[in-house]
KEKOLTOR-448755 format. One record per residue (C-alpha): chain; x negated, y negated, z. Coordinates in steps of 0.2 Angstrom, whole numbers. Layout:
+---+-------+-------+-------+
| c |     u |     v |     w |
+---+-------+-------+-------+
| A |     X |     Y |     Z |
...
+---+-------+-------+-------+
***
This chain:
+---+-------+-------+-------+
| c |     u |     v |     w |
+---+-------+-------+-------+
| A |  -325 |   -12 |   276 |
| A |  -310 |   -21 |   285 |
| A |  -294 |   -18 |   279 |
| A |  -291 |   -38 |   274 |
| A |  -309 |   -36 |   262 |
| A |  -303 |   -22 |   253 |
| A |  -292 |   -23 |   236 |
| A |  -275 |   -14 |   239 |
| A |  -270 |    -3 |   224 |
| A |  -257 |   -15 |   223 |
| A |  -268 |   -28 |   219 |
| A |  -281 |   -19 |   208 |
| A |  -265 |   -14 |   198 |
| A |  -261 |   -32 |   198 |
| A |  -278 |   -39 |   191 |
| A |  -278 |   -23 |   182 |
| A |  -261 |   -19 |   173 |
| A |  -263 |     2 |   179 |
| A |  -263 |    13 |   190 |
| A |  -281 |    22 |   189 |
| A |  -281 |    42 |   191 |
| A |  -288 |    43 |   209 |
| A |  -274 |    32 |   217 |
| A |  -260 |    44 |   207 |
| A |  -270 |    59 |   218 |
| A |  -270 |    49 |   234 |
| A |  -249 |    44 |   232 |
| A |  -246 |    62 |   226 |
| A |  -255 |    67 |   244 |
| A |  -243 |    58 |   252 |
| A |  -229 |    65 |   243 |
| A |  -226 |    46 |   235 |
| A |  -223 |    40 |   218 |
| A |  -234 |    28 |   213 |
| A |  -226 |    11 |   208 |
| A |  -226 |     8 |   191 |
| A |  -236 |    -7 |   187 |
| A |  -219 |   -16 |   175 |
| A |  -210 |   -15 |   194 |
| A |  -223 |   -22 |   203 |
| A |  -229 |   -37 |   191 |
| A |  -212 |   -41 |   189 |
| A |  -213 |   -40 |   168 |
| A |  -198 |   -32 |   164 |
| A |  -190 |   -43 |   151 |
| A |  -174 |   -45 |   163 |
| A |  -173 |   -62 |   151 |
| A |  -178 |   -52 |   136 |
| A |  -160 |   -40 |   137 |
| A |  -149 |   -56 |   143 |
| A |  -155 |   -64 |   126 |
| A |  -153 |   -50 |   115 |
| A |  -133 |   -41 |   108 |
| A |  -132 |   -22 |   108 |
| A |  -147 |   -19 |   114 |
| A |  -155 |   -26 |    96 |
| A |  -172 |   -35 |    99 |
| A |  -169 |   -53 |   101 |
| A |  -180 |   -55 |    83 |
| A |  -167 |   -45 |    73 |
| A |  -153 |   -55 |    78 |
| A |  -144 |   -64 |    64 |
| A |  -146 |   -84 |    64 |
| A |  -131 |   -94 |    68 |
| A |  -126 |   -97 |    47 |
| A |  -129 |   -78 |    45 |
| A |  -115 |   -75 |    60 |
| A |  -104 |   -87 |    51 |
| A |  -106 |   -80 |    34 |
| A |  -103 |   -62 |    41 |
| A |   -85 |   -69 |    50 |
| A |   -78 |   -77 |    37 |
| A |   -84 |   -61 |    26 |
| A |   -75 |   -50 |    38 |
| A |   -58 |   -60 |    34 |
| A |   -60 |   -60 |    13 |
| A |   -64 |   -43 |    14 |
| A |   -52 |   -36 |    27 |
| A |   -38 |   -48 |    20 |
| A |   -41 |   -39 |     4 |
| A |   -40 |   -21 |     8 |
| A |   -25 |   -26 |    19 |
| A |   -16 |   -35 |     4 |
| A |   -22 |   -16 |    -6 |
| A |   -15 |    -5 |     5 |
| A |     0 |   -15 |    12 |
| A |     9 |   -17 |    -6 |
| A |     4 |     1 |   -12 |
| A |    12 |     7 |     6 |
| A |    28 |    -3 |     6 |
| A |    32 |     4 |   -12 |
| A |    26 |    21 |   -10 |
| A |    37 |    29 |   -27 |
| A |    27 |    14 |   -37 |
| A |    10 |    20 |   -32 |
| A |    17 |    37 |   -36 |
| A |    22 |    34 |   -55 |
| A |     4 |    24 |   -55 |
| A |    -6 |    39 |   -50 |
| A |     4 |    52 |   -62 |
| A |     2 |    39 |   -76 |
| A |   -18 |    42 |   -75 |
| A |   -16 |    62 |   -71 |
| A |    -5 |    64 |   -87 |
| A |   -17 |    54 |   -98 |
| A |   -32 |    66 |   -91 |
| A |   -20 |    81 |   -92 |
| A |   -21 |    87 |   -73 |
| A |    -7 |    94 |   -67 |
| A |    -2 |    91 |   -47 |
| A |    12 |    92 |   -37 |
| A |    22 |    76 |   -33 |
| A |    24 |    80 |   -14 |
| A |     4 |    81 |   -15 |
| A |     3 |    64 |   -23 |
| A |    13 |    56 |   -14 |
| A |     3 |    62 |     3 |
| A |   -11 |    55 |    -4 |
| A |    -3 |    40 |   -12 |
| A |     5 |    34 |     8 |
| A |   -16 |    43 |    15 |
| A |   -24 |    31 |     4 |
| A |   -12 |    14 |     7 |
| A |   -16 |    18 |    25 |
| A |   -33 |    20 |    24 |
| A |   -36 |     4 |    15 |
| A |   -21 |    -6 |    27 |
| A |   -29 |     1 |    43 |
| A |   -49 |    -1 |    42 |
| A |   -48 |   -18 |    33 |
| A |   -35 |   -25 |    48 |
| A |   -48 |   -16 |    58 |
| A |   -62 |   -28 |    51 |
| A |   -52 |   -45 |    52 |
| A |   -49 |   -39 |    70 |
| A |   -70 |   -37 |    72 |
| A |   -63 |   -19 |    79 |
| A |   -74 |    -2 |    77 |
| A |   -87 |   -13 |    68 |
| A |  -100 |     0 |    61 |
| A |   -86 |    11 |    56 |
| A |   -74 |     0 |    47 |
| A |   -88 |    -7 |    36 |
| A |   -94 |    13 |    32 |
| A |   -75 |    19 |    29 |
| A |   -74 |     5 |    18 |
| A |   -90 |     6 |     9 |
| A |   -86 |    24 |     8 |
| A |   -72 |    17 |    -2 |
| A |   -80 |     7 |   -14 |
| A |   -93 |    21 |   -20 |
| A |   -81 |    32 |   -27 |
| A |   -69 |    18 |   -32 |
| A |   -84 |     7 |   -41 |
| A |   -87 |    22 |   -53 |
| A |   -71 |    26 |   -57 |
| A |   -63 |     9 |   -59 |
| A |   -79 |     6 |   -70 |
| A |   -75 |    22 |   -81 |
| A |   -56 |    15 |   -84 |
| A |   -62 |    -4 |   -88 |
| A |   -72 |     5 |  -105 |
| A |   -58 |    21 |  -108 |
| A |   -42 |    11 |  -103 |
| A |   -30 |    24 |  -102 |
| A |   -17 |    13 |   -94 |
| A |   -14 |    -4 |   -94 |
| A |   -14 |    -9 |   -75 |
| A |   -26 |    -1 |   -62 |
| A |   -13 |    -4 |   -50 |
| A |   -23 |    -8 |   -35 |
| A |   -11 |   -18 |   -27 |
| A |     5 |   -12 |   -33 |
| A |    20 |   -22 |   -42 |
| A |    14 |   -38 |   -32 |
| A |    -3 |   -42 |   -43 |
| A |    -6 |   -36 |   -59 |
| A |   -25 |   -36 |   -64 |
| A |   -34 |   -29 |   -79 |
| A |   -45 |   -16 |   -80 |
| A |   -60 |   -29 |   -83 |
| A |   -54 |   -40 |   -68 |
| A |   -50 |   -23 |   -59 |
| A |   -69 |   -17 |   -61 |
| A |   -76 |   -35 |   -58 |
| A |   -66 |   -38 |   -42 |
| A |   -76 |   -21 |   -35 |
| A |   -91 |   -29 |   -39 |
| A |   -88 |   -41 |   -27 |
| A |   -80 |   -33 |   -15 |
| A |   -94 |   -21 |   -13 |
| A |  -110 |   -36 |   -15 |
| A |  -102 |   -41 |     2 |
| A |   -98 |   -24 |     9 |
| A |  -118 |   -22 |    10 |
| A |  -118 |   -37 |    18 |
| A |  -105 |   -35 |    31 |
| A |  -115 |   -15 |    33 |
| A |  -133 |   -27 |    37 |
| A |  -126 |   -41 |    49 |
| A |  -107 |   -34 |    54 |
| A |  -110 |   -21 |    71 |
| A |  -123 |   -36 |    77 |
| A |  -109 |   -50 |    78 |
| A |   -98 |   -46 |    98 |
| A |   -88 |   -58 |    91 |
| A |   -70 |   -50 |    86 |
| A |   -51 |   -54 |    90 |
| A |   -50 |   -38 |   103 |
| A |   -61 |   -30 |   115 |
| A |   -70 |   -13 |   111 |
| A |   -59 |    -6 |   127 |
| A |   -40 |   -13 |   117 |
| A |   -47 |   -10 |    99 |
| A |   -37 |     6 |    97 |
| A |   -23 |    -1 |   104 |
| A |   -25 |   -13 |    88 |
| A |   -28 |     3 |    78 |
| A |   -10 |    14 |    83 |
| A |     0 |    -1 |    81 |
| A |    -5 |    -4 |    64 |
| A |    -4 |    12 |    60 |
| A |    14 |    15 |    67 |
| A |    18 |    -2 |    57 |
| A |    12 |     6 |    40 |
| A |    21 |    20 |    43 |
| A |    37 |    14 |    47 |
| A |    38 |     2 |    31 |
| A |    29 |    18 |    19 |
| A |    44 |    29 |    25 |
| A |    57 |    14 |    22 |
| A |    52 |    10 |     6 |
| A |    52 |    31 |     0 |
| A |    68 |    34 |     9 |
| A |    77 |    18 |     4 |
| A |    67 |     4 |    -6 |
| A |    54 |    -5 |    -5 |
| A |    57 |   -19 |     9 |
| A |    48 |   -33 |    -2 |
| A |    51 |   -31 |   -22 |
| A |    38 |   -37 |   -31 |
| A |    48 |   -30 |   -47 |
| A |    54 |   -38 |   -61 |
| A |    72 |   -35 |   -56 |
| A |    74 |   -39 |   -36 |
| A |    90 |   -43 |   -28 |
| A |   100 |   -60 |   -32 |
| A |    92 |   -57 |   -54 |
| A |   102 |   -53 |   -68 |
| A |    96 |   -35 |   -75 |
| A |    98 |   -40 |   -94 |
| A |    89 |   -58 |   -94 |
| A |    73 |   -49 |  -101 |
| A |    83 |   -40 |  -113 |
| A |    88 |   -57 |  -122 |
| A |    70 |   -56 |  -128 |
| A |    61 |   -63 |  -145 |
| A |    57 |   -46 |  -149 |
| A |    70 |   -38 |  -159 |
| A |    67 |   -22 |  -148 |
| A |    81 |   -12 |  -158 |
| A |    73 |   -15 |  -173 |
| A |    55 |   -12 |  -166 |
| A |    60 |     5 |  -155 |
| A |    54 |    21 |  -162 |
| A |    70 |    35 |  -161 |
| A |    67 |    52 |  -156 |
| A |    75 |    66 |  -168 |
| A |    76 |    85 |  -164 |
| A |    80 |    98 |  -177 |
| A |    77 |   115 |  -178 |
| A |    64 |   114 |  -165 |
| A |    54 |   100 |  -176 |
| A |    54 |    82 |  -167 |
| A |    51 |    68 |  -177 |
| A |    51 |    50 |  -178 |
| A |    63 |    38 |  -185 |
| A |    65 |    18 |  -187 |
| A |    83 |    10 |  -185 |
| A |    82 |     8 |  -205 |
| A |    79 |    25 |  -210 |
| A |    89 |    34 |  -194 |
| A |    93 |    56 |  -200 |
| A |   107 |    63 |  -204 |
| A |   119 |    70 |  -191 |
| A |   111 |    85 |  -191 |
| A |    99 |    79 |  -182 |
| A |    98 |    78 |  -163 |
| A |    95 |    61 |  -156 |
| A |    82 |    64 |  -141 |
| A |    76 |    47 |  -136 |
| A |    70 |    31 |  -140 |
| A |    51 |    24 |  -136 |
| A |    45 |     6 |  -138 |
| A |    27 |     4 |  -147 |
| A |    12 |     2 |  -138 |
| A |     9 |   -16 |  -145 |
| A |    27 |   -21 |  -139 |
| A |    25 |   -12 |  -122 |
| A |     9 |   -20 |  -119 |
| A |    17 |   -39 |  -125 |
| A |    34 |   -40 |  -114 |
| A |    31 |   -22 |  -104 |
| A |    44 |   -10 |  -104 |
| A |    49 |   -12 |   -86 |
| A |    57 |   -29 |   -93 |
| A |    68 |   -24 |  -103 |
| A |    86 |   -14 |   -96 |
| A |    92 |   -10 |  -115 |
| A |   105 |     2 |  -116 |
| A |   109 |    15 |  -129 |
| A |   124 |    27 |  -134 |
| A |   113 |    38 |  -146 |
| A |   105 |    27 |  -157 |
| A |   119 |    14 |  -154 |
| A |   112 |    -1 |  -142 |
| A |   126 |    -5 |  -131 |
| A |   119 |   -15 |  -116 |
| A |   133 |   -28 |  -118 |
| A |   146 |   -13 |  -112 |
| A |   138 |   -15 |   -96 |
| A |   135 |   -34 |   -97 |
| A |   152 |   -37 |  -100 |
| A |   160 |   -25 |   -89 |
| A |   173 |   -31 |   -74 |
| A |   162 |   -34 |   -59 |
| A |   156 |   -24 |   -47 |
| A |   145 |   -14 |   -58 |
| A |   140 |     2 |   -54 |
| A |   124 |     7 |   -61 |
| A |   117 |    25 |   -57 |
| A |   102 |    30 |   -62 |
| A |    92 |    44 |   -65 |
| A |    76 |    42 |   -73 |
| A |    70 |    62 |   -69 |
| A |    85 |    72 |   -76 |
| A |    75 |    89 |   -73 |
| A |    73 |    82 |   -54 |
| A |    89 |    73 |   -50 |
| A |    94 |    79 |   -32 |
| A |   111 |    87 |   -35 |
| A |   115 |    85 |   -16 |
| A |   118 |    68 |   -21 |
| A |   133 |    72 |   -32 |
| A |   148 |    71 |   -20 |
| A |   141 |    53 |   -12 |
| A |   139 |    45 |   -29 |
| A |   158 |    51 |   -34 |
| A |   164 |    42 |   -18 |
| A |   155 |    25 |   -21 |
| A |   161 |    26 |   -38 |
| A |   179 |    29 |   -32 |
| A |   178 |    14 |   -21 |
| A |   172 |     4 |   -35 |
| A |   184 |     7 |   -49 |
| A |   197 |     3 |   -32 |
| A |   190 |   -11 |   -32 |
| A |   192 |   -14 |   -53 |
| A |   174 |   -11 |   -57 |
| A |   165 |     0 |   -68 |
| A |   155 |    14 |   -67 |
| A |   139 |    18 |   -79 |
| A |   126 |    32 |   -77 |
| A |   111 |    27 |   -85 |
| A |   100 |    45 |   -92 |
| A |    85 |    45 |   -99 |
| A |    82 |    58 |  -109 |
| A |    91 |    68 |  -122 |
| A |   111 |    72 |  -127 |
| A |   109 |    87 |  -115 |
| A |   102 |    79 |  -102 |
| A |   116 |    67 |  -101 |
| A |   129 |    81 |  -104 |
| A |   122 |    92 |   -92 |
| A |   124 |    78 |   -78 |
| A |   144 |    76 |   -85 |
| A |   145 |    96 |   -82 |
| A |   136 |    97 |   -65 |
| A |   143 |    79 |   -59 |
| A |   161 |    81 |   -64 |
| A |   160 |    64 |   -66 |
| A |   172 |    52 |   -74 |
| A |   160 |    37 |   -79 |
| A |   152 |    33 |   -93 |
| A |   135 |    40 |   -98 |
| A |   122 |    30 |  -108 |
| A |   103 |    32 |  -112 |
| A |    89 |    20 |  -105 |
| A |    69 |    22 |  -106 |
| A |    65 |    32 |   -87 |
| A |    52 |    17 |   -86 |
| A |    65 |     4 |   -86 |
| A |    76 |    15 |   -74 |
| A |    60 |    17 |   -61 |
| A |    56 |    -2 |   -60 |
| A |    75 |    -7 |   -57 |
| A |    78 |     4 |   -45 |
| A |    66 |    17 |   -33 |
| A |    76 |    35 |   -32 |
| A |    82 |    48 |   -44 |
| A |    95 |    46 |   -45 |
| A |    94 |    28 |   -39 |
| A |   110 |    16 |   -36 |
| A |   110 |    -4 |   -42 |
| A |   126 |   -14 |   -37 |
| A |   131 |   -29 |   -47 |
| A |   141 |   -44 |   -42 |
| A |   146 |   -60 |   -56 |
| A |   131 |   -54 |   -67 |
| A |   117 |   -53 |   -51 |
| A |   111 |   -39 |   -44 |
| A |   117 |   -38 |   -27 |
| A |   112 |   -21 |   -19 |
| A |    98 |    -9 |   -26 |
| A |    99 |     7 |   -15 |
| A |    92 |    26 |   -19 |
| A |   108 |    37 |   -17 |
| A |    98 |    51 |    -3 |
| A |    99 |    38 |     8 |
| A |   119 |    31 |     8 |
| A |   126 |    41 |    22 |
| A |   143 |    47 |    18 |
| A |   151 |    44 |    32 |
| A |   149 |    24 |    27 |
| A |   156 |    30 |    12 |
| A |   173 |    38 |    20 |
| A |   177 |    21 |    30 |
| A |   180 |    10 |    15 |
| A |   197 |     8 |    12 |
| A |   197 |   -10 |     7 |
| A |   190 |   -26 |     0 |
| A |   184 |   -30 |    15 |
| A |   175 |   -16 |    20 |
| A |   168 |   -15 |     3 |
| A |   159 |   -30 |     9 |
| A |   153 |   -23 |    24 |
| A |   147 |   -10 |    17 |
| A |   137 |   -19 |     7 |
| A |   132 |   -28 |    20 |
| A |   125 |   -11 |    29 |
| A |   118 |    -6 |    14 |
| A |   106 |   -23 |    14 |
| A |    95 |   -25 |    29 |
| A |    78 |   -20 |    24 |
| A |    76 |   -40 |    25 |
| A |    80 |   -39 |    44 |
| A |    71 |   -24 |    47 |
| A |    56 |   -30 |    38 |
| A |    55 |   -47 |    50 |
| A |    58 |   -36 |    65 |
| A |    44 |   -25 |    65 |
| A |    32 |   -38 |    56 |
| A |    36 |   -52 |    72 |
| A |    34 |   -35 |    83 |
| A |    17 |   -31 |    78 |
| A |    12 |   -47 |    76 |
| A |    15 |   -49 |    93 |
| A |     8 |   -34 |   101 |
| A |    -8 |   -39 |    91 |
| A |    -8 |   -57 |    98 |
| A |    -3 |   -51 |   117 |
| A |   -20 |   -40 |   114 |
| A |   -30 |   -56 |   109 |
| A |   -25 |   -67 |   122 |
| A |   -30 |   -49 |   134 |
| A |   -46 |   -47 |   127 |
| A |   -49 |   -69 |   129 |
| A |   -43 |   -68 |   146 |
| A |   -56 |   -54 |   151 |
| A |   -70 |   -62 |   142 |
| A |   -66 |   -78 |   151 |
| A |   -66 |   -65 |   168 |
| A |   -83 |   -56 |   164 |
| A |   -90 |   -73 |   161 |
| A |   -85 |   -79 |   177 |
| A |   -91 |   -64 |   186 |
| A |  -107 |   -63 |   180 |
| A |  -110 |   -81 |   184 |
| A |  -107 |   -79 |   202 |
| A |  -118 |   -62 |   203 |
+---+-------+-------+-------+
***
């Protein structure tokens, strides 16, 4: 038979679709591969991989409304973890006091330098993996860390909604205060379009910056947390989302419609016996005054944190400090068994300079008679010492002890004392460099803005990168 009337294995494998057994023997002879029969027909689905993401089958990707929804879903989402764990991070000592609040109510007992790493671990958990999804960075792993989240969050947030042993979950720090209910709903939500995002989320390419730039996008934000978490435990918080910020007067709240010396409960010691007395049946002197405590009712009505009220023993004597000469210096030690003694000599200058200047000087304790005389003792100091609930103390003021400047009736600087350098201190020798000094003592605003405007940008210069290589790869591929 001539060569032209007999069928080529080619073209049997054409008609056919295989390669039978006796032409695999006769290519093995000749030390050949035989072709397989996808190269020669030509059907690899070249157009089948340019129509599909990811290598998913072009029938499992999303529709167009399903891409949307999952975008817009990576924003709520995101901007919520990142709201979370921006205002736990930037007031670190708040989320602190929040988590000691539940482990006292449960009667577990942890060290505070443990807290506090997993108070600042948790804040940038949350911050980092929910900019991470608005960014469309590390999709599969955002949405997992996140879910992660939620499946030990859901439980637990669902436990405090029925026991409520404290009134605020603090989820989002000073800045929103949610119930426990709304707290428990909210994690509902969140979690409904968690499952969501975990279905559609790794399928969408679309994102702010390229998979090659997204850790870039990752450190920075990282490096940001950081930087305003050590700010706010060394110095204060660089937004305060308390009841008393900079530019208020700290005894407004106090001019309240609750009689709150008539309502307090007063603390009494005797013989190793404490017991509790009103302001109309208050002991004899042989009694030792040991605090005072508002009621549950009132607490949970105007909140303690409201209301600066001041006490010399049972005597309520707030408008000494109200009607002092300005400046007023109020330090403040919420924690007398934890005050950091190194802290004494730089609190004695900057009260120096402020009776130069013909201010005042108070101490504010909370705590017993002993624990305000033991500070007298150790302080040598020769100020005033008066009582004030530590809850009060804490929300004026981060730092134990903590220092709050006051200028015609406004608080003009709030300041722990650990971070006032002393050599500030030394240089003030007039009313001028009082001033500057408070001007030093002030620039978490600045510094805020500065590293904000410098991530911002950094993110933003990795957007218009990752735009103007997708705009490239499209270009080059179009020519090939």
């Amino acid at each position: 038979m001539s060569q032209d009337n007999e069928s080529s294995p080619q073209s049997e494998i054409a008609e056919t679709g295989a390669i039978s057994t006796e032409d695999k023997n006769v290519a093995a002879k000749n030390g050949n591969e035989p072709e397989s029969p996808v190269n020669i027909i030509g059907a690899t689905s070249a157009s089948t991989k340019e129509n599909t993401e990811e290598g998913q089958p072009e029938k499992l990707q999303p529709p167009l409304a399903a891409k949307i929804v999952t975008i817009l879903l990576r924003i709520v989402v995101g901007g919520v973890f990142i709201a979370s764990g921006f205002t736990k991070a930037i007031d670190p000592w708040g989320f602190i006091y929040k988590i000691e609040d539940y482990l006292n109510v449960w009667g577990i007992g942890v060290p505070r330098s443990i807290i506090f790493v997993g108070a600042v671990g948790l804040s940038a958990y949350e911050f980092l993996f929910g900019a991470m999804l608005v960014l469309g960075a590390y999709r599969r792993t955002s949405v997992r860390a996140l879910m992660l989240t939620m499946l030990f969050m859901l439980p637990l947030t669902a436990y405090i909604a029925i026991a409520n042993p404290v009134a605020d979950c603090g989820c989002f720090g000073e800045w929103l205060l949610l119930s426990n209910w709304a707290t428990f709903g909210k994690n509902i939500v969140i979690t409904a379009m968690l499952v969501w995002l975990w279905r559609y989320n790794f399928r969408i390419k679309w994102a702010f910056v390229r998979p090659s730039l997204q850790w870039v996008a990752a450190t920075a934000c990282a490096i940001y947390l950081i930087i305003i978490a050590g700010y706010g435990y060394m110095v204060q918080p660089l937004i305060d989302f308390r009841p008393y910020p900079v530019g208020k007067s700290p005894w407004e709240e106090a001019d309240n419609e609750v009689d709150l010396a008539r309502d307090a409960i007063f603390l009494y010691e005797k013989d190793g016996v404490t017991a509790q007395f009103t302001i109309d049946n208050l002991p004899d002197s042989t009694w030792e005054f040991v605090e005072r405590q508002l009621p549950a009712s009132i607490s949970d009505t105007i909140g303690s944190d409201n209301a600066i009220v001041l006490y010399d023993g049972d005597e309520e004597v707030t408008y000494l400090a109200e009607e002092a000469e300005s400046p007023v210096l109020l330090i403040t030690i919420p924690e007398p068994a934890n005050v950091d003694i190194a802290t004494i000599y730089p609190l004695n200058e900057l009260s120096s300079i402020v009776q130069g200047q013909g201010g005042t000087t108070f101490a504010l304790i909370s705590g017993s008679e002993a624990a305000r005389n033991a500070w007298a003792d150790i302080s040598m100091a020769d100020y005033d010492m008066l009582n004030c609930e530590d809850t009060s103390l804490k929300s004026m003021v981060r730092g134990n002890p903590g220092v709050v400047i006051i200028e015609d009736g406004v608080i003009k600087l709030k300041r722990s004392a650990s971070s006032i350098p002393v050599e500030w201190l030394e240089q003030v020798h007039s009313e001028d460099e009082f001033a500057q000094l408070l001007d030093k003592m002030t620039i978490s605003t600045t510094l805020l803005r500065n590293v904000t405007y410098l991530l911002g940008g950094l993110l933003l210069i990795l957007i218009i990168a990752s735009l103007k290589f997708n705009k490239f790869a499209r270009k080059s591929k179009k020519n090939s």
